[in-house]
N, C-alpha and C positions, 0 to 999 in steps of 0.2 A: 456670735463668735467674736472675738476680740484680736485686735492686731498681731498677739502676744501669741495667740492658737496657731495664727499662720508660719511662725517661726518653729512651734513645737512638733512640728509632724517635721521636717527636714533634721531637726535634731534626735528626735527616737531614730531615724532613718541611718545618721551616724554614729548613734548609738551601734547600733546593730550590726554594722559595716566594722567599726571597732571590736565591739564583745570577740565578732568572727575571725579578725586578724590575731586579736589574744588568745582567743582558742586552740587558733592555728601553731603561735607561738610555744604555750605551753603543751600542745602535743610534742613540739617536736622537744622541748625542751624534760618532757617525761621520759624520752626514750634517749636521754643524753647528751642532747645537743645545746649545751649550758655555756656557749659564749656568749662574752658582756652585752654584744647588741639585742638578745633577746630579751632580759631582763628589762632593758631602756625602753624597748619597743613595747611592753606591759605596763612600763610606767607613763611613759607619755598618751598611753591610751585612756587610760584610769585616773588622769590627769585631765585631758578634757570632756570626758564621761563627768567626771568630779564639777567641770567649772560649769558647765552647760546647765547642769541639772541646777548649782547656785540660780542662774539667772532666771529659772522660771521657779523657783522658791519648793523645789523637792529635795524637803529636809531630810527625810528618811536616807533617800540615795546618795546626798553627800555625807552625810554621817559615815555611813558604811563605807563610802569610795574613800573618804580621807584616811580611815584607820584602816583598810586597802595601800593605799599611795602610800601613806608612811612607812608598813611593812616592807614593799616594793624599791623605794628608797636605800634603804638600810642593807636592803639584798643587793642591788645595782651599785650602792658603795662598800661592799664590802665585810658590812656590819654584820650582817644574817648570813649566813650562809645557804646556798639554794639546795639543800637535802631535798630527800625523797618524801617529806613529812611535811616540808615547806608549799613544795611543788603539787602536795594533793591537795591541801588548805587555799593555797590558791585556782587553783582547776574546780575547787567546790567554790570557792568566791567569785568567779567569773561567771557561773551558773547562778548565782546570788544575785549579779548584778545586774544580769539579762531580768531576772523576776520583777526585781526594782523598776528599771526601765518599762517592762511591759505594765507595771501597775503605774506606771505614770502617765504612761500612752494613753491609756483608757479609765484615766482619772480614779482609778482603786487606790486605797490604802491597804499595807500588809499590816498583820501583829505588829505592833510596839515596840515585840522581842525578834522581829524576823534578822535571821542574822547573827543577833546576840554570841552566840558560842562563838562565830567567826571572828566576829570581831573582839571580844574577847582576846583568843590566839594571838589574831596579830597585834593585841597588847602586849600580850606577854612574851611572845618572839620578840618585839621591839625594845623592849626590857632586858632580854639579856638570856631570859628563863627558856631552860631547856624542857624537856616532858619530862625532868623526873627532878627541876627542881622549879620550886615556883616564885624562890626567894633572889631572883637575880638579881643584880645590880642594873639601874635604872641607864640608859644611852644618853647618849647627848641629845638633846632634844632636834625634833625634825627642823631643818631649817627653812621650812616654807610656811608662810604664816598665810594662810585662807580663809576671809572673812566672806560669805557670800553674799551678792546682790541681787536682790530679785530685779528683772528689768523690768518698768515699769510705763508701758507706754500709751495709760489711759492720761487726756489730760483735764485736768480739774479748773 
């Protein structure tokens, strides 16, 4: 086991403790209750879900959580609007992220394509594109730029 094992089990732990506060969130925000701190409170979640997972080098899950956080972004500024359509894609993407997480836990990899449709979506919501057009005009680009680092604390 390596120094780097010892930090990953308190991280799926916050992982989990997170996904459940977003859950929590987005129920309530299914049944109406759509003021700005809930949308913030999903982003900063999926923001350190996102950075955590950078530092022990699971690509898969920041993949997914960044074109996550971007869509979430855009909704918390204004850009997306949190419809009812927005709201299930995210409540299926929470559900996503839990998978991710748990396949990190216990060192699985998913399909390639796990994910792919979702994220997908919040391309094209981040784009501008509604469900019935696909040719939107492109947003201003996310303004958080995340380069991930693995931590590395074998030393040579």
């Amino acid at each position: 086991m390596s120094d780097l094992d010892d930090f990953k089990a308190p991280y799926v732990d916050e992982c989990s403790d997170l996904l459940g506060e977003r859950g929590e969130q987005f129920a309530a925000i299914a049944t109406g209750a759509r003021e700005r701190r809930r949308p913030n409170a999903v982003f900063r979640a999926i923001h350190s879900i996102k950075g955590g997972a950078g530092a022990f080098n699971f690509t898969s899950l920041v993949g997914f959580a960044h074109e996550f956080e971007t869509l979430l972004d855009y909704v918390r500024n204004g850009k997306v609007e949190l419809t009812d359509e927005v709201v299930a894609l995210c409540i299926r993407a929470n559900d996503l992220v839990a998978d991710f997480v748990a396949a990190a836990r216990n060192g699985e990899e998913l399909a390639s394509d796990y994910g792919a449709e979702e994220k997908e979506r919040f391309k094209a919501l981040s784009r501008g594109d509604s469900e019935d057009d696909e040719d939107g005009e492109p947003m201003e680009e996310f303004d958080i730029e995340f380069t991930p680092v693995a931590v590395d604390l074998e030393h040579k």
